[in-house]
C-alpha positions as CSV (number, residue, x, y, z in Angstrom):
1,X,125.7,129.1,-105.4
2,X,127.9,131.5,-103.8
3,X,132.0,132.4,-104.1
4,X,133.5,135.1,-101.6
5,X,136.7,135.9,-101.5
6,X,138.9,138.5,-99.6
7,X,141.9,140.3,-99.8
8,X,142.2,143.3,-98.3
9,X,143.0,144.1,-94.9
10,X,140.4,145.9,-92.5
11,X,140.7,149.3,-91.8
12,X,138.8,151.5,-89.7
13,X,137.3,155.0,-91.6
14,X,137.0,158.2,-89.9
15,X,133.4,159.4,-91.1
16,X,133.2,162.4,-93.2
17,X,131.2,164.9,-91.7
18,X,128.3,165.2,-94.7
19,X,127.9,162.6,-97.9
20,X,125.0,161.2,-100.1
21,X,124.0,158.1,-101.4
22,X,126.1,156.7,-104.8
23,X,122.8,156.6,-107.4
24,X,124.4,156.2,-110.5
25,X,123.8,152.6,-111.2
26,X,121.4,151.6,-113.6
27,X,118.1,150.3,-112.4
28,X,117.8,146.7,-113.2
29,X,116.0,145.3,-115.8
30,X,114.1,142.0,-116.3
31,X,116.4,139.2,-118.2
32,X,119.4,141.5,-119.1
33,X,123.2,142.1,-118.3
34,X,124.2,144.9,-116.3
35,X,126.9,146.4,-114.8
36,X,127.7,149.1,-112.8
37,X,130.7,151.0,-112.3
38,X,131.3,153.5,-110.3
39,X,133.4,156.5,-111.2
40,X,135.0,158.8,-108.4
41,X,136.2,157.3,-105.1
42,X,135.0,159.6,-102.4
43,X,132.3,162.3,-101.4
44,X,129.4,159.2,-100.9
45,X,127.9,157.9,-97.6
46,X,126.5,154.6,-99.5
47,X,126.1,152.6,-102.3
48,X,122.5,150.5,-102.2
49,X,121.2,148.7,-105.3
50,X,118.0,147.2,-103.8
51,X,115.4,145.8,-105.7
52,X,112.5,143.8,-105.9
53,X,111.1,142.9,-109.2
54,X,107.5,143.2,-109.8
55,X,104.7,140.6,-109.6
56,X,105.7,137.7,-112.5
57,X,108.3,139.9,-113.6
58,X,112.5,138.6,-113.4
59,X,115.4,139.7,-111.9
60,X,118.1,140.5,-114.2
61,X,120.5,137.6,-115.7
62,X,123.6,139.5,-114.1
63,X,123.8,142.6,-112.2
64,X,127.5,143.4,-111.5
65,X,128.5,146.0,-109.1
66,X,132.5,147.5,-109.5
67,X,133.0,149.3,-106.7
68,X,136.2,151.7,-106.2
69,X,134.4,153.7,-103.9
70,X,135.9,155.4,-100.6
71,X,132.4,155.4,-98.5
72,X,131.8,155.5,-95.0
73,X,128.0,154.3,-93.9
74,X,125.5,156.9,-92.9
75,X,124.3,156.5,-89.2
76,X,120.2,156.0,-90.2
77,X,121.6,152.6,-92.1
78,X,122.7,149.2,-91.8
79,X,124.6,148.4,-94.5
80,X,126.5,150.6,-96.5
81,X,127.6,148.7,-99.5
82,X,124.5,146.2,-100.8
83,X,123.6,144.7,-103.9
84,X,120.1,142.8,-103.3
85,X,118.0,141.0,-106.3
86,X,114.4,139.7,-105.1
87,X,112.9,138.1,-108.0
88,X,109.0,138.9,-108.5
89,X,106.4,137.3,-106.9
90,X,104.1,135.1,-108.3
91,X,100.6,136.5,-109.0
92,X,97.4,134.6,-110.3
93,X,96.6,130.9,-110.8
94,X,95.9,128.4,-113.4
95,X,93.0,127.0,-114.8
96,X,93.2,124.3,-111.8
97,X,93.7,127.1,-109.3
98,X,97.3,126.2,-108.3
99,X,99.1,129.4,-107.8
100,X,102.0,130.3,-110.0
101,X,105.5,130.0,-109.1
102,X,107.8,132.8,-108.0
103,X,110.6,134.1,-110.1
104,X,114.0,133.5,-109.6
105,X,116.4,136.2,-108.3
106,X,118.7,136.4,-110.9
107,X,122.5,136.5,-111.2
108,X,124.4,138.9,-108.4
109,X,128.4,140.1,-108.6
110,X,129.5,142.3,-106.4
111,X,133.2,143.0,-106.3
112,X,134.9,145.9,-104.0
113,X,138.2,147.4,-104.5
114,X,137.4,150.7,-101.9
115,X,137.2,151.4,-98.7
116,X,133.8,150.5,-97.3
117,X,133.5,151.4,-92.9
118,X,130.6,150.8,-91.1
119,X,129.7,152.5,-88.0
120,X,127.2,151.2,-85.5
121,X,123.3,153.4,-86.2
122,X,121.7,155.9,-84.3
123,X,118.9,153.5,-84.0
124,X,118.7,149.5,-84.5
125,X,117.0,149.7,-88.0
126,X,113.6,147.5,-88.9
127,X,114.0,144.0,-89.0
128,X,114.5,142.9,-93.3
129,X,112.2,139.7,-93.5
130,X,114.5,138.8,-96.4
131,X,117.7,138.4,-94.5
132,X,118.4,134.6,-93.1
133,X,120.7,133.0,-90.5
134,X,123.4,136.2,-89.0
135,X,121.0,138.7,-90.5
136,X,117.4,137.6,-89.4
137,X,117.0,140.1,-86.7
138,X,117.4,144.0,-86.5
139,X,120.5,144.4,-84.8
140,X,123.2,143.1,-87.4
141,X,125.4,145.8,-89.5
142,X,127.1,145.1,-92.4
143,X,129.4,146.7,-94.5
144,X,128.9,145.0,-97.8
145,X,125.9,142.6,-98.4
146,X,125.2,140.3,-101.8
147,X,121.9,138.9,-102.1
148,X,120.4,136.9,-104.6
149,X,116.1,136.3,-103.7
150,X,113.7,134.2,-105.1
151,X,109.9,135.8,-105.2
152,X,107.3,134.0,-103.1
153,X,104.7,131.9,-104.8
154,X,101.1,132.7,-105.4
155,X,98.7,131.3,-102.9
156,X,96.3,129.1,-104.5
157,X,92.5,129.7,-105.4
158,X,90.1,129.4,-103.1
159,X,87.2,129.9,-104.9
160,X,87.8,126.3,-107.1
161,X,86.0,123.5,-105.9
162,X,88.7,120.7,-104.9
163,X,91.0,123.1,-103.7
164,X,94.5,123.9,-105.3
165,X,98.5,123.8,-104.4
166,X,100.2,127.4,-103.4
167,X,102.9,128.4,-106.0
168,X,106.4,127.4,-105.9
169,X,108.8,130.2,-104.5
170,X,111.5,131.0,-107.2
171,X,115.0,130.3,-107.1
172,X,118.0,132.2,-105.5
173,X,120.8,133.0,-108.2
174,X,124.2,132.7,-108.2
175,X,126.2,135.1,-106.1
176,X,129.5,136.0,-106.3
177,X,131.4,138.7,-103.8
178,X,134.8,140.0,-104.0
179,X,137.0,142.0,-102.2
180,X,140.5,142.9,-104.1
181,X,143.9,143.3,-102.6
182,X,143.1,147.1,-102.8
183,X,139.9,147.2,-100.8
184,X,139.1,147.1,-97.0
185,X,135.7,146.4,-95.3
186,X,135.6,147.5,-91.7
187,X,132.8,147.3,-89.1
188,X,132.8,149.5,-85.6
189,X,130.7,150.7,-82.8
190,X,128.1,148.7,-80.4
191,X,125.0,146.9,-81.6
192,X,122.7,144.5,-80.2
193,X,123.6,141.6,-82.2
194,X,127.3,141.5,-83.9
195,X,128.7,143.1,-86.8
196,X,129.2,141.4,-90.6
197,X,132.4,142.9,-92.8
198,X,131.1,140.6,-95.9
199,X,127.9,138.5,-96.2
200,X,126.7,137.1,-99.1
201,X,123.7,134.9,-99.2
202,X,121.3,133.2,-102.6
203,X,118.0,132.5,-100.3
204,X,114.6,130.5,-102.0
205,X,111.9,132.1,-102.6
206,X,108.4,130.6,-99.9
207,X,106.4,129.0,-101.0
208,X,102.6,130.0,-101.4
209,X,99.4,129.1,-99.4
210,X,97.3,125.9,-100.2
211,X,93.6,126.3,-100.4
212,X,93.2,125.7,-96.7
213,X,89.8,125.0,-96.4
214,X,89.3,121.8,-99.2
215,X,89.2,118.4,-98.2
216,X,91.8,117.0,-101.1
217,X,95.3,116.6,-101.1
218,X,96.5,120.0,-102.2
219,X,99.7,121.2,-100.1
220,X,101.6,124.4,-99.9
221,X,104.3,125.6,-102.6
222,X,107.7,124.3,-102.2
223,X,110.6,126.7,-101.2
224,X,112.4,127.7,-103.6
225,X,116.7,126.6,-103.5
């Protein structure tokens, strides 16, 4: 599920001339409820929560980002205010060699009262296999990004006779992004592929590999929704 909404106007940033990454949030933790909230409004570049949970391991219920931050993105980037969940991936297989399912990506808010520019990178930065539809290639910018990812399933067992079915991929959670009447998003500059002030996205997990070489009816993990 996702909700964006938008208030603020855009506005275009001069970039400061040196800043560093925001790296106070906490780092999230499987199954809780967490919020960050950031204190100051200028002297950072970026603010990037990022993570991938491990293998059979899940994404928090709800990470909540509050942003009041003034930041203007660093050249070497494309995006300069993200919050991205990837649930874990799933790892082994059961006693019929079907491999388990991914995780789900857990719960994502990310709400932005600041000012948040984007300038175009030095350099088209590496393609993010993760990213779907506007994003799927490596010359998109954004200036805030939601995510919510479901972890790819297991691939099954090849070594049990009769074969078995990949793992399911896990769930994308609910996302919800915000931008208050006080905040501004703005993109600017020359890329390959376009520019995004706000995109939010809850993306399935894939599915795992069947046991390709048995002669039954196993199949492939479903995607996950």
């Amino acid at each position: 599920a996702l909700m964006l909404s938008s208030t603020g106007l855009a506005l275009i940033l001069a970039a400061p001339g040196f800043a560093s990454p925001y790296t106070a949030c906490p780092t999230p933790s499987a199954g809780a409820t967490q919020t960050c909230a950031t204190s100051g409004t200028n002297g950072y570049d970026s603010l990037i929560v990022d993570v991938t949970m491990g293998d059979n391991t899940s994404a928090p219920q709800l990470y909540t980002v509050n942003s009041g931050l003034n930041i203007y993105g660093a050249s070497d980037t494309y995006i300069t205010l993200m919050l991205s969940l990837t649930g874990g991936a799933g790892s082994g297989n059961d006693g019929s060699g079907n491999g388990y399912a991914g995780v789900g990506g857990g719960g994502v808010t990310l709400n932005n009262s600041g000012q948040v520019g984007k300038g175009a990178p030095a350099s088209l930065p590496d393609i993010d296999v993760r990213r779907h539809g506007v994003g799927d290639n490596s010359g998109v910018i954004y200036g805030a990004f939601a995510r919510s990812q479901g972890g790819r399933g297991a691939d099954a067992d090849d070594t049990v006779i009769g074969g078995g079915d990949g793992g399911r991929g896990g769930d994308g959670g609910e996302v919800i992004a915000t931008n208050s009447a006080s905040g501004s998003i703005s993109v600017s500059g020359t890329v390959a592929n376009g520019m995004v002030g706000f995109h939010a996205t809850s993306v399935g997990g894939e599915g795992g590999w069947q046991d390709k070489d048995a002669t039954y009816a196993q199949k492939g993990g479903d995607g996950g929704i």
